[in-house]
PAROLUM-983800 format. One line per 2 residues: number of its first residue (from 0); for each residue z, y, x of N, C-alpha, C. Coordinates in nm, 2 decimals. Example, Ala and Ser with C-alpha at 12.3 -4.5 7.8 and 13.67 -1.06 7.14 Angstrom:
! residues 2
0	0.78,-0.57,1.32,0.78,-0.45,1.23,0.78,-0.33,1.32  0.71,-0.22,1.28,0.71,-0.11,1.37,0.79,0.00,1.29
END
This chain:
! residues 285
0	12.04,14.14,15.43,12.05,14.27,15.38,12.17,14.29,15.29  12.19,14.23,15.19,12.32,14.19,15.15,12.46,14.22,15.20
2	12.43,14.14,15.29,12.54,14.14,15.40,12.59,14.25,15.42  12.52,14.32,15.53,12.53,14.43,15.57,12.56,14.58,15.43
4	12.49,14.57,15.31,12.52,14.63,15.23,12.67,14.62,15.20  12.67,14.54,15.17,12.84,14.51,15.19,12.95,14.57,15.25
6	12.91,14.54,15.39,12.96,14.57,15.52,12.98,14.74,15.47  12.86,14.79,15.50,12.89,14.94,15.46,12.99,14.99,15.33
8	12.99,14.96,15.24,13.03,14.96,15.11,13.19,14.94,15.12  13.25,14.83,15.20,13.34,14.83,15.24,13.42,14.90,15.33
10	13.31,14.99,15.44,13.36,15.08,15.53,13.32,15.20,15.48  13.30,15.21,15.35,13.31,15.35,15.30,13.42,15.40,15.22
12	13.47,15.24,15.11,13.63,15.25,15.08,13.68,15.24,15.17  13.72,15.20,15.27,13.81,15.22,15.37,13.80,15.38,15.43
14	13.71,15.44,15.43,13.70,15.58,15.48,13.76,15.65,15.37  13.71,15.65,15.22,13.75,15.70,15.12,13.96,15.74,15.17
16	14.01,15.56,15.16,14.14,15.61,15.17,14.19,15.67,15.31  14.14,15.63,15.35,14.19,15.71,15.52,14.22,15.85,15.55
18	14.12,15.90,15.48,14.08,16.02,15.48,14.13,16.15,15.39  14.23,16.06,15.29,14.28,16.13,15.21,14.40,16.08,15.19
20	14.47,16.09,15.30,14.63,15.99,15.29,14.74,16.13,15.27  14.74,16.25,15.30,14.83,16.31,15.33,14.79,16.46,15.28
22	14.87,16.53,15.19,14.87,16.66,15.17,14.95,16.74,15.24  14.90,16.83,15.29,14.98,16.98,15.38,15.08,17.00,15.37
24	15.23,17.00,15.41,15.35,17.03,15.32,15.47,16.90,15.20  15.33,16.83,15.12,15.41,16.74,15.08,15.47,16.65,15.17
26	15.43,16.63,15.26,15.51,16.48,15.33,15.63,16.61,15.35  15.67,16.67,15.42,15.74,16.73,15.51,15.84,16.69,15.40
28	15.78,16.78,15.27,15.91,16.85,15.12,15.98,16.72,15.12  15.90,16.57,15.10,15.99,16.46,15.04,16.06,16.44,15.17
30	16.03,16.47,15.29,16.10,16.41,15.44,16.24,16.50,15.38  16.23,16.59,15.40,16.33,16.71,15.34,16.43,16.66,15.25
32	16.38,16.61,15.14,16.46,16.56,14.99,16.50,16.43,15.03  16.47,16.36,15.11,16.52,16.25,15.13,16.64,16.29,15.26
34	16.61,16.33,15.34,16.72,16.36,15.46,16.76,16.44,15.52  16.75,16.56,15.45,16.81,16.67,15.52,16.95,16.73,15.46
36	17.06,16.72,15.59,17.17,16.72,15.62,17.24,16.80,15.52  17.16,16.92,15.50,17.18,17.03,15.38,17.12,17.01,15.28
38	17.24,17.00,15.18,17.25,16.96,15.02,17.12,17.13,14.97  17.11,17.20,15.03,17.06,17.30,14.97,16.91,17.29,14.99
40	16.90,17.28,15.15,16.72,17.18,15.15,16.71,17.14,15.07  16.76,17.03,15.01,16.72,16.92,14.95,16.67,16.93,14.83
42	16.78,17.06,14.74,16.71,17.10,14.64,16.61,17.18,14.68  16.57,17.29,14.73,16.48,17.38,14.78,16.40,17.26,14.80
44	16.38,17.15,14.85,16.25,17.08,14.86,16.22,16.98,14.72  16.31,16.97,14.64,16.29,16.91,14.52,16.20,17.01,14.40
46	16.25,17.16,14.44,16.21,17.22,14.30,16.02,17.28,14.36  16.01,17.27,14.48,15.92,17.31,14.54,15.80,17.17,14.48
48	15.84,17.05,14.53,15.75,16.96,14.53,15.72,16.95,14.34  15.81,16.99,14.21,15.81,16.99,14.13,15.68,17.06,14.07
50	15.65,17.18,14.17,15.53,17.30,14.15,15.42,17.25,14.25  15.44,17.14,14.29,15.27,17.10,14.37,15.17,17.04,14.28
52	15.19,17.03,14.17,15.07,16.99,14.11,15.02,16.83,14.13  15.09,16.77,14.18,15.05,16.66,14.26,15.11,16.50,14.17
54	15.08,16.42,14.12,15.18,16.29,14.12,15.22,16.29,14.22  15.18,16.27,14.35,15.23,16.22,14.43,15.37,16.25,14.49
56	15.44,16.40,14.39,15.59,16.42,14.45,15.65,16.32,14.35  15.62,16.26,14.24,15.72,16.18,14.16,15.74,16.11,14.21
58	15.71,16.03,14.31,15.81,15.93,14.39,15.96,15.98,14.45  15.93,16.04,14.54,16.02,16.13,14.64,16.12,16.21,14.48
60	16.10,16.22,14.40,16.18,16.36,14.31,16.24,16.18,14.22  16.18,16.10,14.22,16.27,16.01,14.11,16.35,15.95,14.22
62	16.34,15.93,14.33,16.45,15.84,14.43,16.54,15.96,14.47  16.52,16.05,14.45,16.64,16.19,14.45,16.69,16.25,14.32
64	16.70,16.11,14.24,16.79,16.12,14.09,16.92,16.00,14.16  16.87,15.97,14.24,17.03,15.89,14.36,17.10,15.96,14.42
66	17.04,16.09,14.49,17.10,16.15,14.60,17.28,16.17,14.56  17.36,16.15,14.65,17.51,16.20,14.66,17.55,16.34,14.63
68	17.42,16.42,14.61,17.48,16.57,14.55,17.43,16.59,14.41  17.52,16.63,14.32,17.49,16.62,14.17,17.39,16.74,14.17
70	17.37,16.86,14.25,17.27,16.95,14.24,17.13,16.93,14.29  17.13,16.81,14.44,17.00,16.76,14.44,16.98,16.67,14.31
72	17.03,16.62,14.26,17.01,16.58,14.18,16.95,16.62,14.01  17.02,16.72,13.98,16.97,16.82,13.89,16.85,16.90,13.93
74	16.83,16.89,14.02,16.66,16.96,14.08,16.59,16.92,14.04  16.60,16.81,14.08,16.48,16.64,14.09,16.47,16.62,13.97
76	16.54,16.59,13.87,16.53,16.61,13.72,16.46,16.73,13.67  16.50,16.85,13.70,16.39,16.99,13.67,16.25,16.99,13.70
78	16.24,16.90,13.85,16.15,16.89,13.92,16.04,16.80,13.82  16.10,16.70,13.81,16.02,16.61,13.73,15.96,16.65,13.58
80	16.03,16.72,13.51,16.01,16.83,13.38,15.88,16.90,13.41  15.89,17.00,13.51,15.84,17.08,13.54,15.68,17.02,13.61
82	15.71,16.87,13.70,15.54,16.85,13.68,15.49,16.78,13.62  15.55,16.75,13.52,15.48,16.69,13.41,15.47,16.54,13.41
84	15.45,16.46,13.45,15.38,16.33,13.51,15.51,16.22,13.40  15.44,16.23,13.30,15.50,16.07,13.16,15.55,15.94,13.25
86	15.47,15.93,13.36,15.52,15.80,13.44,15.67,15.82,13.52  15.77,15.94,13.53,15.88,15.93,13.56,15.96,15.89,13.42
88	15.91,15.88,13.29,15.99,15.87,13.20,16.09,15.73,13.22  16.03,15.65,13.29,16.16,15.52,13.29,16.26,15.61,13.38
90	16.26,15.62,13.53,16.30,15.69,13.59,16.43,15.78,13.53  16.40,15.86,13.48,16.47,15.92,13.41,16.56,15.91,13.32
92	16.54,15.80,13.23,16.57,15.70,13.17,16.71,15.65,13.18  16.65,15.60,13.30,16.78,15.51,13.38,16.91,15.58,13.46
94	16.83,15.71,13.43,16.96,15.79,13.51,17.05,15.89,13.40  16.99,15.89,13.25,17.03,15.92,13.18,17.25,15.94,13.16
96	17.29,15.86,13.19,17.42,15.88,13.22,17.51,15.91,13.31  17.41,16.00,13.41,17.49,16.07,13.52,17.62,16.07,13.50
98	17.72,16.09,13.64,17.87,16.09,13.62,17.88,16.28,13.64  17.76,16.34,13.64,17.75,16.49,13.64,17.70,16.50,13.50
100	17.77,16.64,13.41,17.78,16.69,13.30,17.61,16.75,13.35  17.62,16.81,13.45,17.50,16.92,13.46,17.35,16.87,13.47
102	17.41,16.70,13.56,17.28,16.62,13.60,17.25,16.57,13.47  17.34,16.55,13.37,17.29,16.45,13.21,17.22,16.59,13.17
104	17.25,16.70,13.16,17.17,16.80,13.06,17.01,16.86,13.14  16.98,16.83,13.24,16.90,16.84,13.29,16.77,16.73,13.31
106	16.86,16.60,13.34,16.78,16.48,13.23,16.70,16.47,13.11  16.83,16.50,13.05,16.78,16.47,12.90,16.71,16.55,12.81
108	16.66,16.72,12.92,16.58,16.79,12.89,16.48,16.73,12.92  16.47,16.67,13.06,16.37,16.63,13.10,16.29,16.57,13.03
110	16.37,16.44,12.98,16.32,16.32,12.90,16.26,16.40,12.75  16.28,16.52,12.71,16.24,16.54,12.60,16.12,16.60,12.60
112	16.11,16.71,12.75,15.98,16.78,12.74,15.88,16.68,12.77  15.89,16.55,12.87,15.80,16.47,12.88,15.76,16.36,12.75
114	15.84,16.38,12.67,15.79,16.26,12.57,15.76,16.33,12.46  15.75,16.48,12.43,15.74,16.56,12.37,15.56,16.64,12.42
116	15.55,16.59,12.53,15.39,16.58,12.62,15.29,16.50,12.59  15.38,16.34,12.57,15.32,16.28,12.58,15.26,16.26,12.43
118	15.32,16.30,12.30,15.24,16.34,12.22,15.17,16.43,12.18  15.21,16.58,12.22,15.09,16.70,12.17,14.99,16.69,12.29
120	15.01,16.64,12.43,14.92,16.69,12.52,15.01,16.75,12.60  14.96,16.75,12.78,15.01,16.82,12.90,14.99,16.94,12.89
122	15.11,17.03,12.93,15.13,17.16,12.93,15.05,17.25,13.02  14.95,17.31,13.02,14.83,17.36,13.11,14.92,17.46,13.21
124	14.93,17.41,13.33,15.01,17.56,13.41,14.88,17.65,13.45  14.82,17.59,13.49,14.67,17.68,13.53,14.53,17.66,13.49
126	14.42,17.69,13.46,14.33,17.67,13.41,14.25,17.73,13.52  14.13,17.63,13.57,14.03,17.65,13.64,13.87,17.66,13.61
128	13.81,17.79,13.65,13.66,17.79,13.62,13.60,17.77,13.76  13.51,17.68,13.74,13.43,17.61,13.86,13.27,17.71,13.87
130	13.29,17.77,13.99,13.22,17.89,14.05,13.10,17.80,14.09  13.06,17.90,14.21,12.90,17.86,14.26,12.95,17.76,14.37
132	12.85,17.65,14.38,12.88,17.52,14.46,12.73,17.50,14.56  12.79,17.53,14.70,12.68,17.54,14.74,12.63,17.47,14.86
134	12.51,17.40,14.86,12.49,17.30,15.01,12.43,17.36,15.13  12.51,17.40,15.25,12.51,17.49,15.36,12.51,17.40,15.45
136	12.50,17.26,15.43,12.47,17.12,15.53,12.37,17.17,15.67  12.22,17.21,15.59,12.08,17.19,15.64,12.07,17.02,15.56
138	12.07,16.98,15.51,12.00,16.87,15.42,11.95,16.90,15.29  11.84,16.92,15.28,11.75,16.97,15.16,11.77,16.91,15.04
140	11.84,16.92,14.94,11.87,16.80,14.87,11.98,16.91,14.74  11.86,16.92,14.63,11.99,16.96,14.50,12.09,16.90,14.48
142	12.06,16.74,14.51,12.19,16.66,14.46,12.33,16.70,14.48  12.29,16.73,14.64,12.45,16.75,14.71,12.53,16.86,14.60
144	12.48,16.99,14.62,12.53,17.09,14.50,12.56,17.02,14.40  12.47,16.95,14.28,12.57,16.87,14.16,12.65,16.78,14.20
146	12.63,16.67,14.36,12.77,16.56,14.34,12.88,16.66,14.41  12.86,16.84,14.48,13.01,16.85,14.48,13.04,16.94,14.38
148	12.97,16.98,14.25,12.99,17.04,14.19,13.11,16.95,14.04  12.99,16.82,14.04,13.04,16.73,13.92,13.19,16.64,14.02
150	13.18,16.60,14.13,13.29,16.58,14.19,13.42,16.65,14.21  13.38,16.78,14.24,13.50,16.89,14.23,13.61,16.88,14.11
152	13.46,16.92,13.99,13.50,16.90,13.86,13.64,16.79,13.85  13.57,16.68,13.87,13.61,16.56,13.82,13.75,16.55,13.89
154	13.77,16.58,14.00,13.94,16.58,14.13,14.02,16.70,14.02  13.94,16.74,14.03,14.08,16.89,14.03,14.14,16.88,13.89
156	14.05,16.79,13.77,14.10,16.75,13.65,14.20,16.66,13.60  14.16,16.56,13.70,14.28,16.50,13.72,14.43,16.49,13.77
158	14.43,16.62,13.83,14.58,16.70,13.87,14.67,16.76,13.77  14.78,16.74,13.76,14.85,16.74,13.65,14.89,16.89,13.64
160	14.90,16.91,13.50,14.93,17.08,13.48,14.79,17.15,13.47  14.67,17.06,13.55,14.53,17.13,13.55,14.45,17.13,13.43
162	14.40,17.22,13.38,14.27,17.25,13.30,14.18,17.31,13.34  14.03,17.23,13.35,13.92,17.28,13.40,13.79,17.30,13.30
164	13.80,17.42,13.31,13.70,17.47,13.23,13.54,17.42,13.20  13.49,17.39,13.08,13.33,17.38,13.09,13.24,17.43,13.09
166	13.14,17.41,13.18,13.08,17.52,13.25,13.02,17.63,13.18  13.03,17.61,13.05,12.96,17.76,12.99,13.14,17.84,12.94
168	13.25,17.78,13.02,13.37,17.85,12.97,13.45,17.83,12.91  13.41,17.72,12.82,13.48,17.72,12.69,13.61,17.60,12.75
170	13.71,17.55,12.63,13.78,17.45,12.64,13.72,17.33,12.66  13.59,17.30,12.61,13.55,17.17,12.60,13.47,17.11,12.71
172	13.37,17.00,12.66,13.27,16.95,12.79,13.39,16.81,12.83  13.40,16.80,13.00,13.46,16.76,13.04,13.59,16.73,13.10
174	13.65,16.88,13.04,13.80,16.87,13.08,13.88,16.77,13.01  14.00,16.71,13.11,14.10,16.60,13.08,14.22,16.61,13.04
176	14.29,16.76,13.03,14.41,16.78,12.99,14.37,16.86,12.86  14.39,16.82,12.74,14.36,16.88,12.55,14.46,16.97,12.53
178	14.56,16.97,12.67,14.68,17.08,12.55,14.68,17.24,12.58  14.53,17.26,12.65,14.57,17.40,12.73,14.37,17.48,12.62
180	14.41,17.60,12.57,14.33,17.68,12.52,14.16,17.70,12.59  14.09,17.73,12.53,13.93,17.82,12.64,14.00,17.93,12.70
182	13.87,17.95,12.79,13.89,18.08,12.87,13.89,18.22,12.73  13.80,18.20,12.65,13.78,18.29,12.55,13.92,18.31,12.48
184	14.01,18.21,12.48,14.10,18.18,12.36,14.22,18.25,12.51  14.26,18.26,12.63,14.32,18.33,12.72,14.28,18.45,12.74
186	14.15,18.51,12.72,14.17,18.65,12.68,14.19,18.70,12.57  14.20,18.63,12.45,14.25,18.65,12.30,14.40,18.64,12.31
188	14.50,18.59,12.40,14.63,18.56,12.41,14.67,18.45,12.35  14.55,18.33,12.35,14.62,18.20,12.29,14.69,18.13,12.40
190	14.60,18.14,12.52,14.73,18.11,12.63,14.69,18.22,12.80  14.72,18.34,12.70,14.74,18.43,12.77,14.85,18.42,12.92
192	14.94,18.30,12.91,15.05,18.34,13.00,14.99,18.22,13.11  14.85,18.16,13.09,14.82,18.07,13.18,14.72,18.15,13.29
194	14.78,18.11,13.42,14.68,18.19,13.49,14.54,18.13,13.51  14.46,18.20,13.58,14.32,18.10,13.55,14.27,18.14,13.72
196	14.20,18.03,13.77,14.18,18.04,13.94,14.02,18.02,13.95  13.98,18.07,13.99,13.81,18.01,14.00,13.80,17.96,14.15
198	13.73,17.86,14.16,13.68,17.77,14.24,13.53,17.72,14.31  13.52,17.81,14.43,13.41,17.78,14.50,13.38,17.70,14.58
200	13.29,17.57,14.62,13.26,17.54,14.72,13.10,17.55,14.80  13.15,17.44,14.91,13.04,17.44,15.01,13.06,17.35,15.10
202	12.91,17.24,15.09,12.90,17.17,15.17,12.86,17.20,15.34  12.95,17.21,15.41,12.90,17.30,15.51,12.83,17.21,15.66
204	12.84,17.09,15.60,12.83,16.94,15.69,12.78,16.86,15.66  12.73,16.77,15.62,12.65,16.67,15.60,12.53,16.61,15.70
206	12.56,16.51,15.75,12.49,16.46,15.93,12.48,16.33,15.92  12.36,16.30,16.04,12.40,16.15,16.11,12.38,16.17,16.22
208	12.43,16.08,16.32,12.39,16.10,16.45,12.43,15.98,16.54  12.34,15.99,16.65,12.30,15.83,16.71,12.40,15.82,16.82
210	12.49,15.73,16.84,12.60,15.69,16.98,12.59,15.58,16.99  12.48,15.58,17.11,12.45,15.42,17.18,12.36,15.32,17.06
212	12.43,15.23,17.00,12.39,15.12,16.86,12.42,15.16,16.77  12.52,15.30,16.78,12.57,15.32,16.60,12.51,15.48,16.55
214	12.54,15.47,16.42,12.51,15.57,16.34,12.64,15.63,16.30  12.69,15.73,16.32,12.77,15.78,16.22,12.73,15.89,16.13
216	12.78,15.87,16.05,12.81,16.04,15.95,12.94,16.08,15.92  12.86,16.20,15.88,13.02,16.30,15.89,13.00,16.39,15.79
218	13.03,16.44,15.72,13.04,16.54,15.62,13.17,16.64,15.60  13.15,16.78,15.59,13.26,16.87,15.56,13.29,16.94,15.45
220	13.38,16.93,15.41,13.38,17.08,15.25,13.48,17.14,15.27  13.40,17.29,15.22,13.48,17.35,15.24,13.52,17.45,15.07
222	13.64,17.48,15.03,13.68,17.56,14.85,13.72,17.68,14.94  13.71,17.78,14.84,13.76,17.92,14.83,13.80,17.89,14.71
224	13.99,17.97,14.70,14.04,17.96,14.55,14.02,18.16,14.57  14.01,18.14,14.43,13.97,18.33,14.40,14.07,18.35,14.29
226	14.18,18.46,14.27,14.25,18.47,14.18,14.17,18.56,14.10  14.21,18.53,13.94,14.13,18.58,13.88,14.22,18.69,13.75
228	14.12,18.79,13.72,14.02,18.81,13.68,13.93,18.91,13.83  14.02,18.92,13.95,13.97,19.04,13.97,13.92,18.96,14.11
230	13.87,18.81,14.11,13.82,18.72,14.17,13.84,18.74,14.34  13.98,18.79,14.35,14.00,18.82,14.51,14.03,18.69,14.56
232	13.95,18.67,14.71,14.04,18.54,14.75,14.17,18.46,14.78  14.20,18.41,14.76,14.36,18.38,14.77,14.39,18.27,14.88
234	14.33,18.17,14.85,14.30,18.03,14.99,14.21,17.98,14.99  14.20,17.91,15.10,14.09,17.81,15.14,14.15,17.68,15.20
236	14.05,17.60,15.17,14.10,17.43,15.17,13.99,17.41,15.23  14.01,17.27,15.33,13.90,17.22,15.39,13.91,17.06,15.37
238	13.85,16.99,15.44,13.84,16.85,15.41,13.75,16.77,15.50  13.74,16.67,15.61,13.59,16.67,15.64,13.66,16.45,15.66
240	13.51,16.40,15.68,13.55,16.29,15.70,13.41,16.18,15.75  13.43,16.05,15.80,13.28,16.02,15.88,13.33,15.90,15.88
242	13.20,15.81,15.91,13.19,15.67,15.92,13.09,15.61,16.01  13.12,15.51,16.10,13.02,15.45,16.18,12.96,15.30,16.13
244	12.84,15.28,16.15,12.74,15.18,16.07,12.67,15.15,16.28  12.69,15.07,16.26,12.56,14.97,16.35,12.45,15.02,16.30
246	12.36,15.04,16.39,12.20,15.05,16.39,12.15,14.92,16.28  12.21,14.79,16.35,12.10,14.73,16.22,12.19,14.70,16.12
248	12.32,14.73,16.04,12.36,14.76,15.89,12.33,14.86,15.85  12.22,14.95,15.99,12.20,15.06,15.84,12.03,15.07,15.85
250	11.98,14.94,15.84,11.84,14.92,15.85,11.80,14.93,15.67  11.93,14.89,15.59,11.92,14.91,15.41,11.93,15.03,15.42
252	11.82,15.10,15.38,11.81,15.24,15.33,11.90,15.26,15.22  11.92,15.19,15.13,11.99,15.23,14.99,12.16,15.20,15.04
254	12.19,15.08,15.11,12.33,15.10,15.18,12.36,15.21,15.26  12.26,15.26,15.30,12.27,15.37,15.44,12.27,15.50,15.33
256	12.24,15.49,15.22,12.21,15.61,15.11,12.38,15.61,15.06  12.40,15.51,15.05,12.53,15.50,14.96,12.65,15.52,15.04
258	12.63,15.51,15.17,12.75,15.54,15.27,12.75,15.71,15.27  12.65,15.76,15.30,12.65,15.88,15.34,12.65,15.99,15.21
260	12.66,15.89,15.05,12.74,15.95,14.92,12.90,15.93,14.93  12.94,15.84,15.01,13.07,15.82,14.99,13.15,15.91,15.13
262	13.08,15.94,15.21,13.13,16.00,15.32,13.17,16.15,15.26  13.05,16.19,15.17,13.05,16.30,15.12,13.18,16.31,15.01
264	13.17,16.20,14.91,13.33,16.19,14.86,13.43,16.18,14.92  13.45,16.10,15.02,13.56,16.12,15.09,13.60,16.27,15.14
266	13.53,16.31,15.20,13.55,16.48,15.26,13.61,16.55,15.13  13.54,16.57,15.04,13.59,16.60,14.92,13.71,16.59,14.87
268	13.77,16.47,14.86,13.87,16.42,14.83,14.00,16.49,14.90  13.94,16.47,15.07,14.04,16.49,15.14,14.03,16.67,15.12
270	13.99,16.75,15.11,14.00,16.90,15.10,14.07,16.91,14.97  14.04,16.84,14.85,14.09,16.81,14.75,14.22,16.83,14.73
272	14.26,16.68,14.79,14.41,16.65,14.83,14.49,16.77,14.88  14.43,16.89,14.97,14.52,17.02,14.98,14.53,17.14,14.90
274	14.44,17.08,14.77,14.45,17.23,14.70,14.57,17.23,14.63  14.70,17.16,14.61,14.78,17.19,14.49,14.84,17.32,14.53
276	14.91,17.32,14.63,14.96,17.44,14.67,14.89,17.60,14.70  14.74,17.56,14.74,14.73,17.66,14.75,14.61,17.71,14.59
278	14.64,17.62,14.51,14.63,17.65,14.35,14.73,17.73,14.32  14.83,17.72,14.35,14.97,17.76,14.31,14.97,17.90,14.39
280	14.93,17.94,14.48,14.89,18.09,14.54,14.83,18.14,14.47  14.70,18.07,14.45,14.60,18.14,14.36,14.65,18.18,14.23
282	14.73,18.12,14.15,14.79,18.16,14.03,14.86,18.25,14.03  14.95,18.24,14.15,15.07,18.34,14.23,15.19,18.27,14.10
284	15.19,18.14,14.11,15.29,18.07,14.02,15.41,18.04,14.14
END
């Protein structure tokens, strides 16, 4: 039993990352900043990936503090300012003596608003209130609503620039980023200039089903981003993801329980993984 517990457990991390390799747009922006023929792409895809919300453009935006054009280059520095992420500060660092007047002053802005972050706290670009979360599976089960409601929570917090509201509103509870106001303290004008996006989901999938010896599951989610205050919808993100178990590794009910929680995170994740940009609609940032 063991065994097979295992067995699953390991083909659920493995699903986890599979499932969540790739956001909408991002690959393209860095394919762009890395190789496109036009010095003006390059910035256009530097200052763009700077507004995804994402670590994952600080790779692609610090290997384009090399590029041969001093203006891709000054992007990529803006870029990096602008999303925030303390981990390009070596980065930046090292490029601090550009043989461009324009590329050193755009640097060494950079280096200031980031180390200037990293003491008061990240600069909130958007603040999120987490709406109604709902299980539209056919699996009878409150849980699902709290793990994609506390799940949601927990992803979208960890995206940089993000602050996510606690569920009665306020600044506190659970949010991860300390340097952005409550919802109360944004309609008082303490950070009135922050937009605020509300966030619905729904599990609209949640399954098993029999092929030949195996079991798979599959789970789907789906968000609606709502611009707010006047809660119209702005995008939708989806996400779905599945895993196959032999008939007898999923004879452990509690491994076969624990796969089909991680299937459910994974889908999550992966719908996850596409909201930066269309957060950035929803703000109309």
């Amino acid at each position: 039993m063991h065994s097979s517990r295992r067995a699953l457990l390991s083909l659920a991390l493995l699903l986890s990352v599979s499932s969540a390799l790739a956001t909408p747009g991002l690959d393209e922006l860095a394919t762009q900043l890395k190789g496109a023929s036009d010095f003006r792409v390059r910035v256009s895809a530097a200052l763009q990936l700077g507004k995804s919300l994402t670590g994952d453009a600080t790779r692609p935006l610090e290997a384009a503090l090399d590029d041969s054009n001093a203006s891709v280059r000054a992007a990529a520095a803006a870029a990096l300012k602008n999303l925030g992420d303390q981990g390009a500060l070596p980065a930046l660092k090292a490029h601090h003596a550009d043989k461009s007047e324009a590329v050193r002053a755009q640097v060494a802005a950079a280096i200031k608003s980031l180390e200037e972050e990293r003491i008061s706290g990240p600069k909130t670009k958007v603040l999120i209130k987490i709406g109604i979360m709902k299980n539209g599976s056919g699996v009878k089960s409150k849980k699902i609503e709290n793990e994609l409601a506390d799940s949601s929570r927990r992803k979208l917090s960890e995206l940089p620039g993000v602050r996510v509201l606690a569920a009665d509103g306020s600044g506190s509870g659970t949010d991860t980023n300390p340097g952005a106001g409550s919802a109360a303290g944004a309609s008082k004008g303490t950070q009135s200039s922050v937009p605020m996006v509300m966030v619905t989901g729904n599990v609209s999938e949640l399954k098993a089903s029999h092929q030949g010896g195996s079991i798979t599951y599959s789970a789907s989610v789906e968000y609606v981003l709502h611009t707010m205050p006047e809660q119209a919808i702005a995008a939708k993100v989806s996400g779905r993801a599945s895993a196959t178990a032999t008939e007898q590794e999923a004879e452990d009910a509690s491994a076969l329980a624990e796969l089909r929680r991680s299937v459910l995170q994974a889908a999550i994740a992966s719908a996850l993984r596409r909201a930066p940009p269309a957060l950035l609609a929803a703000a109309r940032l």
